[in-house]
C-alpha positions as CSV (number, residue, x, y, z in Angstrom):
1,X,0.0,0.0,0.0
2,X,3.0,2.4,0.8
3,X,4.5,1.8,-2.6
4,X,0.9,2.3,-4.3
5,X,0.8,5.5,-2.4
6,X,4.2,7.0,-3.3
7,X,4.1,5.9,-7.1
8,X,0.6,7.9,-7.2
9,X,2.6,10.5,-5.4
10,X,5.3,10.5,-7.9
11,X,2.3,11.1,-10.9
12,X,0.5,14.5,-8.9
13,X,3.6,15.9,-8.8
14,X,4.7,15.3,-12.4
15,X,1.2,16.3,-13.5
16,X,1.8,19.2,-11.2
17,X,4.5,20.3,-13.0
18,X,3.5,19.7,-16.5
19,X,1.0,22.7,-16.9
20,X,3.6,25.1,-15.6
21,X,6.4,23.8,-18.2
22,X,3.7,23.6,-21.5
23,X,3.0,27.4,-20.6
24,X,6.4,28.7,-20.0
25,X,7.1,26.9,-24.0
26,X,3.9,28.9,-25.2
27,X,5.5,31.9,-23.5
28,X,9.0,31.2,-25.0
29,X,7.5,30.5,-28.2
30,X,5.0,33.7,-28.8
31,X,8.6,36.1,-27.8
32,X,10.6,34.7,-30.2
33,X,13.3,37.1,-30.9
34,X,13.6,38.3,-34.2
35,X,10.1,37.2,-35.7
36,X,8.5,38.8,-38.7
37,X,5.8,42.1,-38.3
38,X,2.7,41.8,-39.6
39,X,3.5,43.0,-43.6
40,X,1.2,46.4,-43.9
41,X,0.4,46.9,-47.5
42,X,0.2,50.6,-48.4
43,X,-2.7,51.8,-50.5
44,X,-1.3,52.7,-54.1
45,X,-1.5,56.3,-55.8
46,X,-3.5,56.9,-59.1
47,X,-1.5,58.2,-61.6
48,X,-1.6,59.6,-65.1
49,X,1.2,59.5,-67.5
50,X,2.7,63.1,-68.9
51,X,5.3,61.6,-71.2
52,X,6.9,58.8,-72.4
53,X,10.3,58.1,-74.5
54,X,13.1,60.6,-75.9
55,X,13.8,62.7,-79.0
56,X,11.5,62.3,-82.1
57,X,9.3,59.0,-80.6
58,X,8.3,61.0,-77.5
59,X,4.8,61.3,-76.3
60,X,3.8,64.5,-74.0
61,X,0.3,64.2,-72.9
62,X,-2.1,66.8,-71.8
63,X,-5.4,66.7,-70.2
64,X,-8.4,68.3,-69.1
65,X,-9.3,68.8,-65.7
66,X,-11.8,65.8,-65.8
67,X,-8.3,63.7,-67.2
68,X,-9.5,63.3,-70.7
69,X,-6.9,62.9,-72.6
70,X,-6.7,65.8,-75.3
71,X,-3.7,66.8,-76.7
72,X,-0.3,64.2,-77.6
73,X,2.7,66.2,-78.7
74,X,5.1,64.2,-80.6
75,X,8.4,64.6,-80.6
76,X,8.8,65.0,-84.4
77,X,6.8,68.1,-83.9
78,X,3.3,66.8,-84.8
79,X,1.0,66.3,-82.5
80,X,-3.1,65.3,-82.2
81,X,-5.8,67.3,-80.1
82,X,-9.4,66.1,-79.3
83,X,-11.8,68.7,-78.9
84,X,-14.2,68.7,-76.6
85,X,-17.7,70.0,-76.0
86,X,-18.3,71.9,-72.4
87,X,-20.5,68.9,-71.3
88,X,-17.4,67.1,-72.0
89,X,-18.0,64.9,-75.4
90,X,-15.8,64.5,-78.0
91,X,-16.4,67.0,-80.8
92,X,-13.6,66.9,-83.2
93,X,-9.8,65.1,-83.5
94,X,-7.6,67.1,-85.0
95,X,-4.2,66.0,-86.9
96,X,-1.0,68.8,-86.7
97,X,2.1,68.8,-88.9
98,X,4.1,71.8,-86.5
99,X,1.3,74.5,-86.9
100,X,-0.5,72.9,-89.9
101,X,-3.7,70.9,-89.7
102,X,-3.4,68.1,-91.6
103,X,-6.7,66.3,-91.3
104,X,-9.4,66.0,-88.8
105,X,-12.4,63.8,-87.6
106,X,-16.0,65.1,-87.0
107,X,-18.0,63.0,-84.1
108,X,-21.7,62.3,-84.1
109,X,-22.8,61.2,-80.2
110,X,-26.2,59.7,-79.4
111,X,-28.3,61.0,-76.3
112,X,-26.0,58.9,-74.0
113,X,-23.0,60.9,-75.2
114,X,-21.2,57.6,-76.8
115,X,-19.3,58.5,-80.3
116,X,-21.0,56.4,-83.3
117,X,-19.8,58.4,-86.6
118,X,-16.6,59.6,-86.7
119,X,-15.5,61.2,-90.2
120,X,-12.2,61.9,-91.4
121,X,-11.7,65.0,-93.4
122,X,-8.4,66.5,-95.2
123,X,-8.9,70.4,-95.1
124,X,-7.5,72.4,-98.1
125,X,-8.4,76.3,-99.4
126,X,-11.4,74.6,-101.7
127,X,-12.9,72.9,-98.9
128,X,-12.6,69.7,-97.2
129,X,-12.7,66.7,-99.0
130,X,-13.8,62.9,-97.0
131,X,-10.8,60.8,-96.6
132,X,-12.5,57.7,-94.3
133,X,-15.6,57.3,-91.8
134,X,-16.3,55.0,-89.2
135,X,-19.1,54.4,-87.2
136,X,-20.2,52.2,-84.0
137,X,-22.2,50.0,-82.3
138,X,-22.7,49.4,-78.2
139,X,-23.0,46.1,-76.4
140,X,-25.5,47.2,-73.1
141,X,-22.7,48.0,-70.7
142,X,-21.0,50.6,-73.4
143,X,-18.3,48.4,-74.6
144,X,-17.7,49.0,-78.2
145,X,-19.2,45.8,-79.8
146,X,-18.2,46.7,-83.6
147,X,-16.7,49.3,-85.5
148,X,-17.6,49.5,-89.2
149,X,-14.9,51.4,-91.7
150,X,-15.6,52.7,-94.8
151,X,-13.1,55.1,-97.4
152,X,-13.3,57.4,-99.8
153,X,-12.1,55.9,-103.7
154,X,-12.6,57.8,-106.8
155,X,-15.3,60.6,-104.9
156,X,-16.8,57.4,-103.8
157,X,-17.9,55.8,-100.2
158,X,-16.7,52.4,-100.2
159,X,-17.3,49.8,-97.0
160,X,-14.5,47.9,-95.9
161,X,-15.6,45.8,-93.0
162,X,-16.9,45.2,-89.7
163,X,-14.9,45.0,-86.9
164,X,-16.2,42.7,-83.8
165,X,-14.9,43.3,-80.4
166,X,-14.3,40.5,-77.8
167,X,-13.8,41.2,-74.3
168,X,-12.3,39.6,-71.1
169,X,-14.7,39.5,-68.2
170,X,-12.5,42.6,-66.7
171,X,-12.6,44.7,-69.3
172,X,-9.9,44.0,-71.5
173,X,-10.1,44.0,-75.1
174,X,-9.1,40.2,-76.1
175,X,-10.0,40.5,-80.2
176,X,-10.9,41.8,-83.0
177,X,-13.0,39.4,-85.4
178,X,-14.6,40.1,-88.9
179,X,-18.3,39.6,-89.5
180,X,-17.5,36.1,-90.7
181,X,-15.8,35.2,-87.1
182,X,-12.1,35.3,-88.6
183,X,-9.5,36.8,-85.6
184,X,-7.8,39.7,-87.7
185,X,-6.2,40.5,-83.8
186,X,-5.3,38.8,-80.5
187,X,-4.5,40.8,-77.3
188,X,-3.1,39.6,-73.9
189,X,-2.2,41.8,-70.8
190,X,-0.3,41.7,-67.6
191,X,-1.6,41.6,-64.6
192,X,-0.7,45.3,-63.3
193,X,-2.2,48.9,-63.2
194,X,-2.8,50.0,-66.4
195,X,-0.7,53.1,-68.2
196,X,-4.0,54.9,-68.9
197,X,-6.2,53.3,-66.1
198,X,-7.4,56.8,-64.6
199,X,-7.8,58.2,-67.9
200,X,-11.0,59.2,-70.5
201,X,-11.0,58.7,-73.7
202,X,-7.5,56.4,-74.3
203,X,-9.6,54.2,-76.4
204,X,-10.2,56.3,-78.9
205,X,-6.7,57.7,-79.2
206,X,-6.1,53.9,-80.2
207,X,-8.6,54.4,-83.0
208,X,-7.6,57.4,-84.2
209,X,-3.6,57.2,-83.4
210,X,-3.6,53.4,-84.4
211,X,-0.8,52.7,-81.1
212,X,-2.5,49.4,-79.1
213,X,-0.9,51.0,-76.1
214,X,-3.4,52.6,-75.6
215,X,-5.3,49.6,-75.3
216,X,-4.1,49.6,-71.7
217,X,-6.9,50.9,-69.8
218,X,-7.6,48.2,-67.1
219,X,-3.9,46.3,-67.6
220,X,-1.3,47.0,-69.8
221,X,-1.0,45.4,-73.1
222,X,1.5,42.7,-73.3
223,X,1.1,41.6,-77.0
224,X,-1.0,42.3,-80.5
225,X,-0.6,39.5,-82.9
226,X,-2.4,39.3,-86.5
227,X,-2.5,35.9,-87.8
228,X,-3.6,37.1,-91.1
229,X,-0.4,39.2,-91.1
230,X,2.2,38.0,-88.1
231,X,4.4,40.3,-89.4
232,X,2.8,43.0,-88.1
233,X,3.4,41.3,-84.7
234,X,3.9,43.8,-81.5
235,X,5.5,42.9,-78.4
236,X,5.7,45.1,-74.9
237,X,7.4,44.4,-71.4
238,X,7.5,46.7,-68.5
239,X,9.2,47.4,-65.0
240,X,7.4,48.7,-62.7
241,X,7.0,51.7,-59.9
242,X,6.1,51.4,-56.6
243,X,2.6,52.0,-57.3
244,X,2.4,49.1,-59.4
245,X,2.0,51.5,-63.5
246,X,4.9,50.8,-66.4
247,X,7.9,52.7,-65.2
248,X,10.1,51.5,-68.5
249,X,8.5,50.1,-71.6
250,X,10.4,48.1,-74.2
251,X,8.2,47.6,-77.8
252,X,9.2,45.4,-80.1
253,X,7.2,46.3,-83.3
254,X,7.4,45.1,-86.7
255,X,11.1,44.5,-85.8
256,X,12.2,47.4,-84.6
257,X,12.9,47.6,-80.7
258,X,12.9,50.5,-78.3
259,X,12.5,51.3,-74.9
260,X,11.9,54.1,-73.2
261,X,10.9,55.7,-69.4
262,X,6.9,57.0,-68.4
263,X,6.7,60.1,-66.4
264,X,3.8,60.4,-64.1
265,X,1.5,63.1,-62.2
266,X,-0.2,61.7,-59.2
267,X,-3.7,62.5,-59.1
268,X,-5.5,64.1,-55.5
């Protein structure tokens, strides 16, 4: 009975014990020296480019104070200007050699504001004479679903196909197909802030400047390939700032590679 009675002691006093050594571990564990903070992720700035690139391929972008984009100025001396209407819809595109207009486009807007004739005109002393038109369609949300182009031969109108619009779920544009379904253009993105994300009407300096980047609206366009004309191929990559926009941008285009830096203006 006496040994009974001091093996059971034995057993208090290690269970005793045990409760005071499994919280000292939790204590030694939880002041670990040298552990990791809690990461706190900083909320990014909005910004909007003011130039891009160097000598005769740089772009320096104006604005208005809505950040519609309405005036590029190249570094060749040309430059393009949308003109605007005081409610704030596009009225006109116009196309500079230094101080001489070139050409321009005249916009048609229906009672929601949205753009669905645009028509290109060459201005000369006599008057100006139609070079090309385009006009457009709306899926419900106000995506562009197609875009139809027509030009001017011989004093004539003369249609030259529809253009159908695929997009991601995010917004993207993914394709261009023609009325039959054939892909005259692939797209594909990355996954970061795009170069004209807090800016209006990018899109349509993509129409009228024919420069897919700006295409990059939601996220920045990473390719454009034509399979009816791979030639015509365009390839992009970017580093990035700490607010997550293109910092550098290096185009590969029909061949010919540059790179060049994006200045920014942060908005308030």
């Amino acid at each position: 009975m006496k040994i009974y009675l001091k093996i059971l002691s034995v057993f208090l006093a290690a269970g005793c014990l045990l409760p005071i050594a499994c919280k000292k571990d939790v204590q030694q564990s939880e002041q670990i020296p040298g552990a990791a903070n809690p990461v706190i992720v900083q909320p990014q700035n909005r910004l909007v480019p003011t130039s891009m690139g160097t000598g005769s391929a740089k772009m320096t972008f104006s604005y208005t104070t809505d950040f519609s984009l309405n005036k590029i100025e190249y570094g060749d001396g040309s430059s393009t200007i949308l003109e605007l209407s005081a409610s704030g819809q596009p009225e006109m595109f116009h196309y500079y050699t230094g101080a001489k207009e070139t050409a321009f486009t005249q916009y048609k807007v229906d009672d929601k504001g949205r753009i669905i004739r645009g028509t290109k005109y060459k201005p000369s002393p006599a008057g100006a004479t139609m070079l090309s038109k385009f006009e457009i369609s709306y899926q419900s949300d106000s995506k562009i679903a197609t875009i139809s182009y027509y030009v001017t031969e011989n004093e004539r109108e003369k249609f030259k196909g529809t253009e159908k619009r695929v997009y991601a779920d995010n917004g993207n544009l993914l394709s261009e197909q023609s009325d039959s379904g054939i892909v005259r253009a692939n797209y594909s993105y990355d996954d970061k802030n795009g170069l004209f994300k807090n800016v209006r009407y990018s899109w349509l300096f993509a129409i009228e400047a024919q420069n897919n980047l700006f295409h990059s609206s939601v996220n920045n366009i990473s390719a454009s390939t034509y399979p009816l004309a791979p030639s015509g191929d365009q390839f992009f990559a970017y580093t990035y700032n700490a607010d997550q926009y293109p910092e550098t941008i290096s185009s590969q285009i029909s061949g010919t590679k540059l790179s060049y830096k994006v200045s920014y203006k942060t908005l308030k």
